[in-house]
BAKEMI-169575 format. One record per residue (C-alpha): residue number from 1; z, x, y. Coordinates in steps of 0.1 Angstrom, whole numbers. Layout:
BEGIN
REC   n    up  east north
REC NUM     Z     X     Y
...
REM end
This chain:
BEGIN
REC   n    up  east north
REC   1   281   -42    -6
REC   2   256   -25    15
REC   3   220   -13     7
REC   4   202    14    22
REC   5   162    11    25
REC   6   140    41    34
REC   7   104    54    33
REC   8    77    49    59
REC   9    50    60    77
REC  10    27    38    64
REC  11    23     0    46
REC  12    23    12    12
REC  13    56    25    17
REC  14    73    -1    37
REC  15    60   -36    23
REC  16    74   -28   -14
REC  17   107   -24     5
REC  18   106   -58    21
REC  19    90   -69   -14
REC  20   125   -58   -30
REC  21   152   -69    -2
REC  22   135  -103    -6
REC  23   148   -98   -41
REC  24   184   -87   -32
REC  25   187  -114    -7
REC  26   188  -143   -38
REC  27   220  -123   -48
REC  28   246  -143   -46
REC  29   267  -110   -36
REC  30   246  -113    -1
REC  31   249   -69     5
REC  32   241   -58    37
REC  33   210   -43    39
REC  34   197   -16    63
REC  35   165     3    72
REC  36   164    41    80
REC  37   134    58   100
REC  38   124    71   132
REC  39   108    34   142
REC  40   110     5   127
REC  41    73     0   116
REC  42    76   -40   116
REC  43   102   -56   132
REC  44    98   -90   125
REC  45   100   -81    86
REC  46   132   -68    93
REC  47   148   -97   108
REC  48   132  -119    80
REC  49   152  -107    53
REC  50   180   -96    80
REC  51   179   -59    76
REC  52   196   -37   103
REC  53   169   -11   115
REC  54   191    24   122
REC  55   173    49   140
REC  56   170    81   120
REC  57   144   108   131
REC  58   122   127   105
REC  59    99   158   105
REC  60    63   151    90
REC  61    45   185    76
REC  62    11   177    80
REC  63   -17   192    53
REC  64   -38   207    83
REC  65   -30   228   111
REC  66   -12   206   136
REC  67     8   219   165
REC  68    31   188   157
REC  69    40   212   123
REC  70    57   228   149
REC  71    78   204   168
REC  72    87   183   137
REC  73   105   210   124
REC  74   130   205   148
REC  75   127   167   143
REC  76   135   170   109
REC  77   163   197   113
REC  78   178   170   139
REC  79   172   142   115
REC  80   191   158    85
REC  81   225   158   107
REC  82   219   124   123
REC  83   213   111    84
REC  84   249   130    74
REC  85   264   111   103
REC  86   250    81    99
REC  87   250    75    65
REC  88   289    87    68
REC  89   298    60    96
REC  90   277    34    70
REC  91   279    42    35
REC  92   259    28    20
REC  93   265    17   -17
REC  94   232    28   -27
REC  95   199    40   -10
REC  96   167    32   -23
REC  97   135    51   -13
REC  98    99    49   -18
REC  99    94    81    -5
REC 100    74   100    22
REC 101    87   122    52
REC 102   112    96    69
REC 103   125    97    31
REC 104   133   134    34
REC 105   171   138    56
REC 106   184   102    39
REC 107   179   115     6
REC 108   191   153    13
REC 109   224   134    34
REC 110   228   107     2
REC 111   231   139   -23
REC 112   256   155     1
REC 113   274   119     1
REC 114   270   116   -32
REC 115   253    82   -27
REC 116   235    67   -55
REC 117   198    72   -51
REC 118   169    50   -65
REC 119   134    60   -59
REC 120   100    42   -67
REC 121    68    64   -68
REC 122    37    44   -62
REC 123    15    76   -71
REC 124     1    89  -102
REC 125    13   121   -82
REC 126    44   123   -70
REC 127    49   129   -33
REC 128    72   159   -21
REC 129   104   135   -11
REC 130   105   117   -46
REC 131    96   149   -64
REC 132   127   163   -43
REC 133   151   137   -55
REC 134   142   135   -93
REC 135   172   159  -103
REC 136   197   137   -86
REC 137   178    99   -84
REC 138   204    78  -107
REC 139   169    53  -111
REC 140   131    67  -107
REC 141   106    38  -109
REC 142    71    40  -112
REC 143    38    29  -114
REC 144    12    43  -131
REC 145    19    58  -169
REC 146     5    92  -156
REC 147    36    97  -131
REC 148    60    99  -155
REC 149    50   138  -165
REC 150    66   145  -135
REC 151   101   128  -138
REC 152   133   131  -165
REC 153   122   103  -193
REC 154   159    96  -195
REC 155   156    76  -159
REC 156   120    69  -151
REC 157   110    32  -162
REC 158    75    22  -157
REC 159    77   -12  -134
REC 160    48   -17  -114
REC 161    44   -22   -73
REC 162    67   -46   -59
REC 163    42   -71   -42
REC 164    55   -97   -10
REC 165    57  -133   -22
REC 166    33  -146    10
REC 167     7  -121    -6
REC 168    11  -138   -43
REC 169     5  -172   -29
REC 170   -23  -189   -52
REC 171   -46  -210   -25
REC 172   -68  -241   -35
REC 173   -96  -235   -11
REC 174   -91  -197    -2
REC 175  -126  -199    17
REC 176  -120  -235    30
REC 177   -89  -215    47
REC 178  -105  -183    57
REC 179  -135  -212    76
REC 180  -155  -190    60
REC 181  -189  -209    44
REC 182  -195  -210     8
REC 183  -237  -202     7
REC 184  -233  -167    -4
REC 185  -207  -144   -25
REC 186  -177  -126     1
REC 187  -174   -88     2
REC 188  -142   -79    10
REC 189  -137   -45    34
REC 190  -108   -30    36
REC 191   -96     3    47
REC 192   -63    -3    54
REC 193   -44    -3    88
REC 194   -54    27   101
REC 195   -93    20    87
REC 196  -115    41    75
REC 197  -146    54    92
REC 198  -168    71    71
REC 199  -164    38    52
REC 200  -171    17    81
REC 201  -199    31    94
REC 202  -215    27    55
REC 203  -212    -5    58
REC 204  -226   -14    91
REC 205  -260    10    82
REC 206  -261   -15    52
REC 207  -259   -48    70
REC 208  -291   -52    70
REC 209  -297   -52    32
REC 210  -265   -68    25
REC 211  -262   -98    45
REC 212  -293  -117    34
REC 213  -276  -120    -1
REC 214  -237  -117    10
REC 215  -213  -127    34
REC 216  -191   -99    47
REC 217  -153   -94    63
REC 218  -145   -66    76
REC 219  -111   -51    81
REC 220  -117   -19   106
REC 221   -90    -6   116
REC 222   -86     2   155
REC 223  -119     8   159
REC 224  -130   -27   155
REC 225  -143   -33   197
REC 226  -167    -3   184
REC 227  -181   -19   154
REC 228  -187   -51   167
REC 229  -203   -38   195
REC 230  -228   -16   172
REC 231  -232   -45   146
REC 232  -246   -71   174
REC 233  -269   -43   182
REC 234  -277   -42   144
REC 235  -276   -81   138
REC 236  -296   -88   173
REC 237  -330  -110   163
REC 238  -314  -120   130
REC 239  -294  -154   116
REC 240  -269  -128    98
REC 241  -246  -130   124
REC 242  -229  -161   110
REC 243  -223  -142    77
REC 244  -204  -110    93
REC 245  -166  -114   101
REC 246  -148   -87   115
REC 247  -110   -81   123
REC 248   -88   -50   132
REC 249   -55   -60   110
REC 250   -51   -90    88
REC 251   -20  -110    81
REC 252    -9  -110    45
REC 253   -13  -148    42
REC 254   -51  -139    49
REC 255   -54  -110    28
REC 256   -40  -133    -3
REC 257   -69  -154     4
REC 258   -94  -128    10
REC 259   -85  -111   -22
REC 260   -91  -145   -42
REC 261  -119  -154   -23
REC 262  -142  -126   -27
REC 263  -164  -115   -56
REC 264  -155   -75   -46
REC 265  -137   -61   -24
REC 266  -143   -21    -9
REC 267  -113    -6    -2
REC 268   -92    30    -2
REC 269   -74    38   -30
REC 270   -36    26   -21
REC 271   -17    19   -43
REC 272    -4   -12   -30
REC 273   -38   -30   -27
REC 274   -53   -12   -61
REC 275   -25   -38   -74
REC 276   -31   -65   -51
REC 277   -66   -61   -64
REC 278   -49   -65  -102
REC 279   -33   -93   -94
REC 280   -58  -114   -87
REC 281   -82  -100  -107
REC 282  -105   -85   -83
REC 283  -131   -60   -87
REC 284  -136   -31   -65
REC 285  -155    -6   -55
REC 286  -130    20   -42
REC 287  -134    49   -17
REC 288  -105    74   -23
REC 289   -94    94    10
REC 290  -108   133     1
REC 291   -80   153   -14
REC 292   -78   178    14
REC 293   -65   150    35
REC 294   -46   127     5
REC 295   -35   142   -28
REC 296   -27   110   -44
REC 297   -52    86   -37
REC 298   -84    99   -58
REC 299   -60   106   -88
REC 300   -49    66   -81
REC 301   -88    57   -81
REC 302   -95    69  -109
REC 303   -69    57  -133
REC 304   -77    22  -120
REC 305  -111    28  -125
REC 306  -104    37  -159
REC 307   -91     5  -169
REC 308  -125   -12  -161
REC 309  -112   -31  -130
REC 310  -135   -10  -101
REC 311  -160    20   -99
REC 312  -155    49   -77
REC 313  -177    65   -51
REC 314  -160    97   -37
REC 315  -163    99    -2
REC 316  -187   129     1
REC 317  -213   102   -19
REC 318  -214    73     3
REC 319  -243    65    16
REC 320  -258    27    24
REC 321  -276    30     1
REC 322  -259    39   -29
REC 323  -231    15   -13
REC 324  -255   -16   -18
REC 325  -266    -7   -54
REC 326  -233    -7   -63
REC 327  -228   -43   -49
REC 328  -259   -54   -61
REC 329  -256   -37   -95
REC 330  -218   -58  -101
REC 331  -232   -89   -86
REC 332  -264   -92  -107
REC 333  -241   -90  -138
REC 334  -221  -117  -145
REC 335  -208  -106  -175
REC 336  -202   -72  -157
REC 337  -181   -94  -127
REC 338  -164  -109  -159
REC 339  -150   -78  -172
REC 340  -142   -61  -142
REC 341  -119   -89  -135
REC 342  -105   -93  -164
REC 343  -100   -54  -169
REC 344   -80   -57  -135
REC 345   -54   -80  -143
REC 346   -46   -63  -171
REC 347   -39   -37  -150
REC 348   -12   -53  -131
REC 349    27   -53  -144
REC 350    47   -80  -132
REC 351    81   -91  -118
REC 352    82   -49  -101
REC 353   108   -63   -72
REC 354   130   -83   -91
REC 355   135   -57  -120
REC 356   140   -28   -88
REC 357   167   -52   -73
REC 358   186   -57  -103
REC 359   189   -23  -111
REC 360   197   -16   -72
REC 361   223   -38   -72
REC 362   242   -30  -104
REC 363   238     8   -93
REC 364   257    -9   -61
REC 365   285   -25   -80
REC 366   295     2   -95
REC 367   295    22   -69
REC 368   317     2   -49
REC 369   342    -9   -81
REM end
C-alpha cells in the first residue's frame, strides 16, 4: 500500500500530517508513505516516521498585491503536470490533505487519477484547496461543528486536530524541566513560527507592569536578537530580568511543558495550538491575525472563546495596557482560572489521528483490492 501526504506552508498544516503517519505506521500493513510539496518543511520528521519527501512545486495566491501573484502562476501551472506525472509514476492508494496551496495540483492530479482523496479542515472556514476537493473527497474531516455548513453531511465527520504524541506527554515537574523558578505564575507567548509583531511589541511595553507579579516566556519568532535587545534596555536597573525568557522557536517537547506549566498562555488563533491549549486545559488570551491578512483565524477565536476556554482581543485593540488587565483580571480570579480551564478541555475531541488513519487506510485497502 502506499499513502500520499500533502498540505504545507505552514505548522498547522504539516504537524497533523506527521500526527497521522505516526498512526499508520502501527499498521501492521506497514504502506509506504510519501510527502508532496515544493520543500520539505521539516526533514527530520520525515525520516522519523520514514516518509519519502517528492518534490512537487505549487503556486500560492496571495490576498495582497504581490508581484509573486505573478510568477506563481506559472509555479502552479508547472506543478499541476509535475503532480499528473508524479502521482502516475507513484500511485498512491490514497492521498490525504490538510489543505493549503501545495494542496492544490495533488488534489487536481488525484481527481484526474481517480485517486481516493481524504481531506481534514482545521478551520471553522474552509480554505480554497479543501473547499475545492469537497465534491470528489471520498473522507472530509473536521474540526470545529461550524465547518461542516460547508461540506456534504453524507462524508464530513467531526474528529478534532490530530495532535503529535511528544506534544501529549504529561510531565511531573513541567517547570522543574523548563529551569524555570516557581515564585510567580508563567505567561505563556506564543505567536507561532513566524511570530507575531504587533503582539510582541505589546508585550515588551508591558514588561514593566507584568513582571513584578509574573514570569514571562516568550516565543518571537525571527525577530527574537531585536526583542532581547529592546527588553535589556527595558529591564536595565531592575531584578526582572531573571523572570523574562525568551526564544525564537521551541521544540514540541518544550511547548508540552510550557502549555502545562503556565497559568495563560497569549497566542494567535491556530488551530493547532487553540487545541493544544484544550488539551491541557489552558486558558488563553488569543490575538487573531486581522481578516484582511487571515480569513480563518478570528472566526477560529471566537468559537473557542465561546466555549469559555479564552477571551479575545482583536488586534486593532491591543494595547499594554488593556493586555495586562486581561492578565490580571484572569489571574485575580481563581474561580475564573478554574472555568476557563475547565471550559477548555471540554473543548478538545480526542483520538483525531488514529480515527483519520483508520479511515485512511481502509480507503487504501480498497483501493488496492
Amino acid at each position: 500500500m502506499r499513502i500520499g501526504f500533502v498540505g504545507g506552508g505552514s505548522g498547522g498544516h504539516f504537524y497533523p500530517l506527521m500526527a497521522v503517519a505516526a498512526e499508520i505506521n502501527k499498521s501492521e500493513l506497514k504502506p509506504k508513505l510519501y510527502y508532496f510539496g515544493p520543500t520539505p518543511y521539516d526533514p527530520t520528521q520525515l525520516e522519523t516516521f520514514n516518509i519519502t519527501y517528492i518534490n512537487c512545486p505549487a503556486g500560492k495566491i496571495r490576498r495582497y498585491l504581490s508581484i509573486q501573484n505573478f510568477f506563481d502562476l506559472f509555479r502552479a501551472f508547472f506543478g499541476f503536470f509535475c503532480a499528473v506525472w508524479k502521482l502516475y509514476v507513484i500511485y498512491p492508494d490514497v492521498i490525504f490533505s490538510k489543505g493549503g496551496y501545495t494542496a492544490v495540483p495533488i488534489l487536481l492530479a488525484a481527481r484526474i487519477l481517480k485517486i481516493p482523496v481524504v481531506i481534514h479542515e482545521s478551520d471553522t472556514t474552509p480554505g480554497k484547496a479543501n473547499y475545492m476537493a469537497r465534491k470528489f473527497a471520498r473522507y472530509i474531516a473536521i474540526a470545529y461543528d461550524d465547518a461542516a455548513q460547508f461540506f456534504p453531511a453524507e462524508k464530513t465527520a467531526l474528529i478534532g486536530i490530530p495532535l503529535r504524541t511528544e506534544l501529549k506527554e504529561i510531565h511531573a515537574d513541567p517547570l522543574g524541566l523548563l529551569g524555570i523558578p516557581k515564585d510567580k505564575p508563567l505567561i505563556y507567548v506564543t505567536g507561532g513560527s513566524q511570530g507575531a509583531q504587533k503582539l510582541n511589541e505589546a508585550v515588551l511595553r508591558s514588561l514593566l507592569e507584568l513582571l513584578p507579579h509574573y514570569t514571562i516566556f516568550h516565543q518571537t519568532g525571527p525577530q527574537m536578537s531585536d526583542i532581547q535587545t529592546t527588553a535589556q534596555g527595558l529591564l536595565q536597573g531592575t531584578d526582572f530580568g531573571s523572570s523574562y525568557y525568551v526564544a525564537d522557536k521551541v521544540p514540541v517537547e518544550t511547548v508540552s511543558a510550557l502549555m502545562q506549566a503556565a497559568s495563560i498562555v497569549i497566542t494567535r488563533a491556530g488551530s493547532t495550538t487553540l487545541f493544544e491549549l484544550a488539551y491541557f486545559g489552558t486558558p488563553a488570551i488569543i490575538v487573531p491575525i486581522p481578516e484582511d491578512v487571515s480569513r480563518d483565524q478570528r472566526t477560529n477565536a471566537y468559537t473557542f472563546s465561546r466555549s469559555g476556554g479564552g477571551v479575545v482581543i482583536e488586534e486593532r485593540n491591543l494595547t499594554p495596557h488593556l493586555l495586562a488587565t486581561e492578565i490580571n483580571t484572569i489571574m485575580n480570579n481563581p474561580q475564573m482560572l478554574s472555568d476557563m480551564s475547565a471550559a477548555a478541555r471540554k473543548f478538545f475531541i480526542p483520538d483525531a489521528a488514529a480515527k483519520l488513519a483508520g479511515v485512511i487506510l481502509s480507503i487504501g485497502i480498497e483501493h488496492g483490492s
